[in-house]
N, C-alpha and C positions, 0 to 999 in steps of 0.2 A: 408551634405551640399555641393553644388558645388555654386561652385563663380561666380558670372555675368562677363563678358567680359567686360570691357572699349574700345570700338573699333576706337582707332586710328585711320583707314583708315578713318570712316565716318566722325570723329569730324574734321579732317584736310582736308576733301573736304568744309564743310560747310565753312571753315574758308577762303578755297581758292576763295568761293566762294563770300565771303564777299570784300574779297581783289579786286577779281575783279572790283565788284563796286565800290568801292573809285578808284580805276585804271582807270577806263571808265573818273569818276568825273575830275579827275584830266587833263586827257587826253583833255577833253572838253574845259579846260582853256590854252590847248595848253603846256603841263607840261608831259612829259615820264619819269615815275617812271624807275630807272637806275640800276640795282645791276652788281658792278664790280666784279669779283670772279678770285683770283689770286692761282690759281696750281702750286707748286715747286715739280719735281721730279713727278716718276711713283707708288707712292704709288698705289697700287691695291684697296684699301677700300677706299679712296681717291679719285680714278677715278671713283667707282661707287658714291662715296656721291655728287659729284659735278656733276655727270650726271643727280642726280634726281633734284636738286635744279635749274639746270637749264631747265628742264622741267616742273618742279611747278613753277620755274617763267611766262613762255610763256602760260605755262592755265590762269594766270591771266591777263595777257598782259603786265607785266613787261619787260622790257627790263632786260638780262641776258647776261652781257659779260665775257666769259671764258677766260682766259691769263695763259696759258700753257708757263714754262720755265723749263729748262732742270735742275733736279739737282745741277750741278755748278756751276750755279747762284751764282756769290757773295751775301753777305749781305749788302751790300755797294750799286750794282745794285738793290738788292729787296728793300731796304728800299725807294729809290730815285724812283722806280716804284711809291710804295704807297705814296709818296710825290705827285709826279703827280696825282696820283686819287684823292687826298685830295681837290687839288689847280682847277679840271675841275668840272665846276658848272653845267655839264650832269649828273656825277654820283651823288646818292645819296646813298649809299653806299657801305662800300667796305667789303669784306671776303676775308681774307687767310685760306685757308685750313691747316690744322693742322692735322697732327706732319707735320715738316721742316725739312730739312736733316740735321745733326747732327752739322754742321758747322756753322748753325744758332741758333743764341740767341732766340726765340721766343717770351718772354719777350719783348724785345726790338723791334720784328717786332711790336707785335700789340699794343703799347704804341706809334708807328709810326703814327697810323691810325686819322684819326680825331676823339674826339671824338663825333661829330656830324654824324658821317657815321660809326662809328663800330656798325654794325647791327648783328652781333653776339655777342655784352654784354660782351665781354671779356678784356674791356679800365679800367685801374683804376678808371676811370673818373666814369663809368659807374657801376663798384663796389659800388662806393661812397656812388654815387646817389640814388641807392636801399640801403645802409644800412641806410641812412638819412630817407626814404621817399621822391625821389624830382623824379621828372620825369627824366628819362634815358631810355636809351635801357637794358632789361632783359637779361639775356646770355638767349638763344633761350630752352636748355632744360628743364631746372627748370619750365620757363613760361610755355611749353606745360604740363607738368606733373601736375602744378597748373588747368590751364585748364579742365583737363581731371577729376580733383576732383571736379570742378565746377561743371561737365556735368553730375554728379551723383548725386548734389547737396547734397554733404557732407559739412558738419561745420567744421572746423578745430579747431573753439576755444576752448578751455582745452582738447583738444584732446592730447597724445603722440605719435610721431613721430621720426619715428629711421630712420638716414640715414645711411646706408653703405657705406662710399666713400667721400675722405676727397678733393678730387680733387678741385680745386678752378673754374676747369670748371662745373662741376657740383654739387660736394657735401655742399661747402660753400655755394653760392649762393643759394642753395635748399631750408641748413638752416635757410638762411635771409628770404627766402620768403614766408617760413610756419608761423615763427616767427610773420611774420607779419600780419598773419592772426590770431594769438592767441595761437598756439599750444605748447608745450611743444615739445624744440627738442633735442635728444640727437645725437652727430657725432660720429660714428663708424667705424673702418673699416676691414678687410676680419679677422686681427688676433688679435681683442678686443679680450680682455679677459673677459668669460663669455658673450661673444655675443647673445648666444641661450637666457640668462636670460631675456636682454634686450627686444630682439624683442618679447620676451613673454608679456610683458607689450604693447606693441605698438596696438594702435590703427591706425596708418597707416605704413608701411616698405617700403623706397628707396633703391631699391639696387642695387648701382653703384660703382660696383668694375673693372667688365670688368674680371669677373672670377665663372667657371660654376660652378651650385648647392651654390653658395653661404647661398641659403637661401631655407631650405629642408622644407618640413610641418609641420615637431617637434616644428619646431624652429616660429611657428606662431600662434598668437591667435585664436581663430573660431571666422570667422566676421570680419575682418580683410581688411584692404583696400592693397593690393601687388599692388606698381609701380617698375615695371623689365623696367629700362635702361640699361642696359648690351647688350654688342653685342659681341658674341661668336661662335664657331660652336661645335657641337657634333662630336663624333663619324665617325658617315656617312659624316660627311660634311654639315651638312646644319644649318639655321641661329638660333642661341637660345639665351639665354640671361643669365642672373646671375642666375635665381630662376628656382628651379627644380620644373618647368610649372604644369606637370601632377600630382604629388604628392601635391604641395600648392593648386591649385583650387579645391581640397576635404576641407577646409577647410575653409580658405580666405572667404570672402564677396564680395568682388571685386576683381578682375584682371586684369593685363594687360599683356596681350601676345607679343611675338615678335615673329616673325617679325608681323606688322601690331601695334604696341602698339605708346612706344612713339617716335621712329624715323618718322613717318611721322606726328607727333602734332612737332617736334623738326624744319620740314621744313618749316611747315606751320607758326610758328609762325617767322620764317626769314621774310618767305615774309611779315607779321605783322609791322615787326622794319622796312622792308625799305621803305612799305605803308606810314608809321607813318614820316620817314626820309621825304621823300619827300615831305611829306603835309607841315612840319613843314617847309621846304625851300618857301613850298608859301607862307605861312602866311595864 
C-alpha cells in the first residue's frame, strides 16, 4: 500500500480563491478587508512565515499590513500597539507572530487582542466559543487539518484519533474539534508511554510535536489517515515534519507531506477568519 497525498498547496489555492470573491464582494460595498500583522524581533522562521501570509493576502486582495519592531520593544509599548489595532475600525484583524522575545508575557499579548479581530484563534474568548459550539474564530491549524479531512471526505464519527502534541496552539484545540465531529480522541505526546500501542488503534494520527520521526511506520495502522504538522529540518537542511514521510506512506491510507501539507491550509484558512472578520463588521 502507498498512501494518497492530501495536497495542501491545491486545497489552499482553491480556498484563496474563494476568499477572493467575498474580498471583490465586499470591496464592491466599499469595505477593505484589513489584516494587521505585528513582527517583534528577527526570528528567522518568523520572517519567512509572515512573508507568506502577506503574499496570500495580496492574491486575494486583502489589505496586509506588516509592523516590524525591534526586539526591545517593551511589553508595555506592544500591548498599547495592539490597543490601537483594536480601537482603528480599518483593521479587521490583528496577528502577533509568535514566539516573542523572552521578556514578553504572550499570554497576556494575545488576551490584549479583541476578541473580535483575533484571526488566529488563540483568544480565550475564542477557546470558549469552540468548546461551547458558538461561532468564533478557530486557531487557524486545527481548522486547516479539519479541512483537508473534509477534502478526502472522511467521517470522523466513531472514528479514533490520536493527537501528538499537547500544545494549546494546536494540540488542544485539534482535540475540540475532532471531538466535535464524533470522533474518539485520545492527547498524547512525544514521551506517552506506550505511544506505539495507541497510534496502533488510531484510525486517524496528529502529529504535532515539532520533533523528527516522531511517528515511524511501526507505529501506524495500514489505512490509516497521517496529518504531519510538524516543521523541522533533516540532515541536509531541508524542510520535514514530525513523521518519518517515506517509511509511513508504505502504509498509511492518506498523507500529508510537508512542506506542501498543512502549513499552507494553516495560511489559507487566516485569510478565512479575517474574510469572516470583516463581513461580520458589515453586518
Amino acid at each position: 500500500m502507498t498512501a494518497q497525498i492530501i495536497d495542501g498547496n491545491a486545497l489552499a489555492k482553491n480556498i484563496r480563491e474563494e476568499v477572493a470573491g467575498r474580498t471583490a464582494a465586499l470591496q464592491a460595498k466599499g469595505i477593505q478587508p484589513h489584516l494587521a500583522i505585528v513582527l517583534v524581533g528577527e526570528d528567522p522562521a518568523s520572517q519567512v512565515y509572515v512573508r507568506h501570509k502577506v503574499a496570500d493576502s495580496e492574491q486575494t486582495g486583502l489589505k496586509a499590513t506588516l509592523e516590524r519592531h525591534p526586539a526591545t520593544l517593551s511589553e508595555a509599548d506592544l500591548l498599547a500597539r495592539i490597543t490601537a489595532l483594536n480601537a482603528d475600525p480599518s483593521v479587521h484583524g490583528v496577528l502577533v507572530q509568535l514566539p516573542l522575545p523572552r521578556h514578553m508575557d504572550s499570554h497576556r499579548v494575545i488576551e490584549t487582542i479583541s476578541p473580535a479581530k483575533d484571526v488566529d484563534g488563540f483568544h480565550v474568548a475564542s477557546a470558549g466559543a469552540l468548546l461551547v459550539g458558538q461561532p468564533g474564530f478557530w486557531p487557524c491549524t486545527p481548522h486547516g487539518c479539519l479541512k483537508m479531512l473534509d477534502s478526502i471526505g472522511y467521517d470522523l464519527e466513531g472514528k479514533h484519533a490520536v493527537v501528538i502534541g499537547r500544545s494549546n496552539i494546536v494540540g488542544k484545540p485539534m482535540a475540540l474539534m475532532l471531538l466535535g465531529r464524533d470522533a474518539t480522541v485520545t492527547i498524547t505526546h512525544s514521551r506517552t508511554r506506550d505511544l506505539k500501542a495507541l497510534t496502533l488503534q488510531a484510525d486517524v494520527v496528529v502529529a504535532a510535536v515539532g520533533k523528527r520521526n516522531v511517528l515511524t511506520a511501526d507505529m501506524v495502522k495500514p489505512g490509516a489517515v497521517v496529518i504531519d504538522v510538524g516543521m523541522n529540518r533533516n540532515d541536509e537542511g531541508k524542510l520535514c515534519g514530525d513523521v518519518d514521510f517515506a517509511g509511513v506512506k508504505e502504509v498509511a491510507g492518506w498523507i500529508t507531506p510537508v512542506p506542501g501539507g498543512v502549513g499552507p491550509m494553516t495560511r489559507a484558512m487566516l485569510l478565512v477568519n479575517t474574510i469572516t472578520a470583516a463581513e461580520r463588521t458589515a453586518g
